[in-house]
N, C-alpha and C positions, 0 to 999 in steps of 0.2 A: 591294451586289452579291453576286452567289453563281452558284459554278458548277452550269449546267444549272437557271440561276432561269428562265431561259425557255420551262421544260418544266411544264407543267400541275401545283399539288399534287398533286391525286391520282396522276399518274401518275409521278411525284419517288417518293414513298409506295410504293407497287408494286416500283420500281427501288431504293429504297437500304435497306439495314437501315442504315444510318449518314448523314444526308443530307447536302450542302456545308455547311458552315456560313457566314454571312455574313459578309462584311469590306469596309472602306471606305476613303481615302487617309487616315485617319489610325492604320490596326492596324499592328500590330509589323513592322517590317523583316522579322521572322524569318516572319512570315506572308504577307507580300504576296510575300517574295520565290520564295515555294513555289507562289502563289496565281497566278502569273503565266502559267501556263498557255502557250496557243499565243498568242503573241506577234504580235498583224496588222499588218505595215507596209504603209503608204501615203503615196504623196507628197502631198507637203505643197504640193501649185500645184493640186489638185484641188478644180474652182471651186465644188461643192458637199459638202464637207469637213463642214460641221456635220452635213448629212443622214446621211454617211456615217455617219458614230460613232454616231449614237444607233441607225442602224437594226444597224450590226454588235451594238451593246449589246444591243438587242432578240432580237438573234438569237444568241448564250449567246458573244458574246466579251468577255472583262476587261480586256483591255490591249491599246493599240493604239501604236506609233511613227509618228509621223509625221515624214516624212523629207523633207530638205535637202539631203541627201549625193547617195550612187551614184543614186539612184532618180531625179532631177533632171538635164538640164542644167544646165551650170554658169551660161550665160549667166540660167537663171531660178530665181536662188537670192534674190537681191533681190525679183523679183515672190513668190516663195514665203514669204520671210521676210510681207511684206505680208498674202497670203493667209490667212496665220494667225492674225495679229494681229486679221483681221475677223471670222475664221471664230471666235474664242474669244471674240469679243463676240457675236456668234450665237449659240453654246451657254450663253453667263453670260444671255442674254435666256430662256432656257428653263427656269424653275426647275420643278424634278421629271423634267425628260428623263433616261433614264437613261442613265448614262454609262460607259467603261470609264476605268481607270487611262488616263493619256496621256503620253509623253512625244515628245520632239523631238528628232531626232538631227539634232546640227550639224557644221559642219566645223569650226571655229575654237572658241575658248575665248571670244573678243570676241563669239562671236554668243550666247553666255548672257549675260553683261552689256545687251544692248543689247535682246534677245528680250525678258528678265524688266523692264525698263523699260516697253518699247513693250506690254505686256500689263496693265502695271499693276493693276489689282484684280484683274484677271481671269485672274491667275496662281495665282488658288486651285484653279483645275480644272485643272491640270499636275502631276503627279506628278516630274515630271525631263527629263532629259536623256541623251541614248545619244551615247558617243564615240569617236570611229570609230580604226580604224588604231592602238590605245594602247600605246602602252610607256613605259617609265619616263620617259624624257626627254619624247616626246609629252604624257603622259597628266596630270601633273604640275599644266600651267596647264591643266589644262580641270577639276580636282579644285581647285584654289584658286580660280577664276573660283566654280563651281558654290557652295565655301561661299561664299564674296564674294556673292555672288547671294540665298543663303538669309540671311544675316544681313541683310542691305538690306531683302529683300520680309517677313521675318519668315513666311516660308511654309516648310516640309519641302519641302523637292526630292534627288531621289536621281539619282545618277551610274547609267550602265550600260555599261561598258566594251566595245568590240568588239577583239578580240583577233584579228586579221589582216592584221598585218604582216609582211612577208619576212622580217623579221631572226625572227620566233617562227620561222617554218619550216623553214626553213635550219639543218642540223644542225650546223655548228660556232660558230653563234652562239645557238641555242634555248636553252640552259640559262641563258647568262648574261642573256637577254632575261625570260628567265621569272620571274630572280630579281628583276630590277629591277622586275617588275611587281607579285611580290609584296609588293617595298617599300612601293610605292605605293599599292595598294589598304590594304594593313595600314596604313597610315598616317590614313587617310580612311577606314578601316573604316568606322564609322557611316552613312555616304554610299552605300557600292557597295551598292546592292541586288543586283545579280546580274554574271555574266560571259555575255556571248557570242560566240560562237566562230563566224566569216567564212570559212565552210567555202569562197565561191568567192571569194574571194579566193586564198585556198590556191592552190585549183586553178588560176587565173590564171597565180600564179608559175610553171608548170609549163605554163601550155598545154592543161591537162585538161578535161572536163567531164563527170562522171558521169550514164552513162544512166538513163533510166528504172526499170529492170530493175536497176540499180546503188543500191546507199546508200553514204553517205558510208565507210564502213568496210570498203566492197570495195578503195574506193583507199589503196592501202598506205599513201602518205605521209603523205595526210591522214587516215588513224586514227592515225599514229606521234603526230602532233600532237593530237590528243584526248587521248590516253593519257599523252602527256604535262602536259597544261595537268590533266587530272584530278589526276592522279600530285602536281603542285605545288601546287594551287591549288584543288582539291576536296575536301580532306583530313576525315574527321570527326571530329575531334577537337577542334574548336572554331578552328583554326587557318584553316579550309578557306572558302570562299564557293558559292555557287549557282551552277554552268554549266549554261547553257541548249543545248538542243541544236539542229545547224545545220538551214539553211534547205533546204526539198524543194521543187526548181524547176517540178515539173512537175504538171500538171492534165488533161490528156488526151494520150492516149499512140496516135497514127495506125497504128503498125505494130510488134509487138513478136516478139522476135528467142527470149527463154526462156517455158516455162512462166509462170503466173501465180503468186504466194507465198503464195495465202491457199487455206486447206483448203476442201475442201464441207462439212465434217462438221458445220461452227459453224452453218453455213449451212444447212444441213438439218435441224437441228432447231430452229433458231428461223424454220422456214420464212420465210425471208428470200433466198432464191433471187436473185431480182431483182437487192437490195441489192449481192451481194456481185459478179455483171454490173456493175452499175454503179460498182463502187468500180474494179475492172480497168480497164475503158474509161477511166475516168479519172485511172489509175497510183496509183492509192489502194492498191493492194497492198506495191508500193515503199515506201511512205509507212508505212504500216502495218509494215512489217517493221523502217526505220527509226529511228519512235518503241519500238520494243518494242529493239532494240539500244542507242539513248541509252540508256534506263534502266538496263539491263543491265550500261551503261559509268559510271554516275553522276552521268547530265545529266538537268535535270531542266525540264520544259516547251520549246519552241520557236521556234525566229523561222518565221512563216508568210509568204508572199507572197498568198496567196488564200482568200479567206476558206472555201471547201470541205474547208480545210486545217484546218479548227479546231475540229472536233468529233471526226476521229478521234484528235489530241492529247488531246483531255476524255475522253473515252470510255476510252482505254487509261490515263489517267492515276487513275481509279476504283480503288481497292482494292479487290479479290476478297475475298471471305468469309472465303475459306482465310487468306491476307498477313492481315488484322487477326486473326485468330484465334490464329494465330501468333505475331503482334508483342505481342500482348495476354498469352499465355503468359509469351516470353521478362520482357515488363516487370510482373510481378506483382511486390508486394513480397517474398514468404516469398522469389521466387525469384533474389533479390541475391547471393547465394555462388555461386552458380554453377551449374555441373552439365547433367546433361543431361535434354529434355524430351521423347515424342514425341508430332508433333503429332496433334493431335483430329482430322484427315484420317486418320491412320495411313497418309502416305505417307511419312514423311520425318523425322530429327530436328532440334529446335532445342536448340543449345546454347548457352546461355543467356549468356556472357560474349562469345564473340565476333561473334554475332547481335544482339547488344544495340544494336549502331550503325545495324545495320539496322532495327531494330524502333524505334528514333525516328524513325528517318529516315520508316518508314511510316507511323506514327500520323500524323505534322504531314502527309503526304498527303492521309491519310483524313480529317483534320479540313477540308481545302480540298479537295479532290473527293468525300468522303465513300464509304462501302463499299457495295460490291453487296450484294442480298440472296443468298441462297446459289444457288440457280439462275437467280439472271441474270449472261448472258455480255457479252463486250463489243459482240457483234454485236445487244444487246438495246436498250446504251443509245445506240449508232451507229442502230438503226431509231426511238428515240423521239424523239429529236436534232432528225433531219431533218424539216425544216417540212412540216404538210401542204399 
């Protein structure tokens, strides 16, 4: 699989001076966990499940969750457990369908034991498990089930923690919550491919729910808490893990109270007029603004709810010309001592020691979304995207 393989060669060609590179469930933790892109969940009682996946596959999504948890009644967690188990022998009957990463997020630590059983061979097209509400004490048995699990099926399965419980939010227990988690995840290193962050849950505790016209980081609280779970638990110094950034509720938007966030100007010169109406109408703007502050904060890819939600994540997650040309500067050999560069744009300097985290942090981007060519914008590969 490969971000934007569902876009024509020649027109990949046109779009990338650096193109996705391709990766499968078996490359490096350190790649899939970058490669994870906008993240599709879907419940897991949806009684054409198989169709689903291949056809999101088809249409440029890598990684989907399929969920047991909030997305469910509780009463139909049993029939969903079931639905899975048929639905994964439907996709194992399909060889060459293509497929994204999959994992299943459960409630209990026993429903990986008894999951990875009842799927038996057909646990090779599962990539892991997502586990909800984690903290130290939570999080623990569902990190020892998950090995227990991988050493039985003799299959790679990777944990993905959700990090939205009250005790993180709450400011005189946050610190002590965070460090317990980072016991834990450092513990199980190998396992956590990523962290994600249960932005409405937050809100919950609180009563909140961010508008349309709002991102997550308008609401104080819940930026204090990104900032902090960065701040712990995203560190680049090898210490740190992948946080994903939270979930954008919304898909159409009936009546809106501010301005729209996205400029004409992008829009006017990739005569995409249209495009950028219909991103509005459908709170794509929000969305848009949102994915471009994750980054900004050190999150990197998304939990989506809909699938319209997953190409402006791809899109903006593209490294520009200028970012690799940059990152490509800073990490020259001669240029190890340090010092300072300007860059090849002549807008700006890089200096070369303390940009250096940054400039890896982009290459392994650009190796999994690959770089723009120098005059394509993201409204270029947002209009190739979309299906005709």
């Amino acid at each position: 699989m490969r971000h934007f393989g569902h876009i024509a060669p020649g027109v990949r060609e046109r779009l990338f001076h650096q193109e996705p590179c391709e990766f499968d469930t078996g490359s490096s933790a350190r790649l899939l966990s970058a490669a994870l892109g906008a993240t599709l969940y879907s419940p897991a009682t949806r009684p054409r499940l198989a169709d689903d996946i291949v056809k999101q596959a088809t249409l440029g999504v890598v990684s989907m969750v399929l969920c047991l948890e909030d997305s469910i009644d509780d009463a139909d967690v049993p029939a969903g457990e079931e639905n899975l188990v048929r639905q994964f022998a439907d996709l194992a009957a399909r060889p060459g369908a293509p497929l994204p990463l999959l994992f299943i997020r459960i409630r209990t630590p026993e429903q990986i034991t008894d999951l990875v059983a009842r799927l038996g061979a057909d646990i090779r097209l599962l990539s892991g498990f997502v586990f909800p509400k984690f903290t130290e004490e939570s999080g623990i048995p569902f990190l020892e089930a998950l090995a227990h699990a991988e050493t039985t099926s003799g299959h790679r399965l990777f944990g993905m923690p959700v990090l939205e419980s009250p005790e993180l939010l709450y400011r005189e227990s946050r610190v002590e919550t965070l460090e317990g988690i980072a016991r834990a995840v450092d513990k199980y290193r190998d396992r956590v491919l990523a962290l994600r962050l249960g932005v409405t849950d937050f809100c919950s505790s609180y009563g909140l729910r961010r508008a349309p016209d709002m991102t997550a980081y308008d609401v104080q609280i819940v930026a204090s808490v990104i900032s902090d779970v960065v701040n712990m638990l995203g560190r680049a110094d090898g210490t740190g893990f992948t946080v994903t950034g939270p979930v954008w509720e919304y898909f159409r938007v009936p009546e809106r109270m501010f301005k729209p966030m996205l400029r004409n100007s992008p829009f006017l010169e990739g005569q995409a007029v249209e495009l950028r109406e219909k991103l509005i109408e459908h709170a794509m703007d929000g969305l848009l603004r949102e994915i471009s502050l994750d980054q900004a904060n050190g999150l990197m890819g998304k939990t989506c709810i809909h699938p319209s939600h997953v190409l402006p994540v791809h899109a903006l997650s593209v490294v520009s010309h200028e970012e690799f040309g940059d990152a490509a500067d800073i990490l020259r050999p001669e240029s190890g001592g340090g010092g300072v560069l300007r860059s090849a744009y002549t807008n700006k300097m890089n200096e070369v020691k303390p940009h250096r985290a940054w400039a890896e942090r982009t290459m392994l981007r650009a190796e999994v979304f690959g770089v723009a060519r120098e005059d394509v914008s993201f409204v270029d590969l947002l209009a190739a995207g979309i299906p005709g």
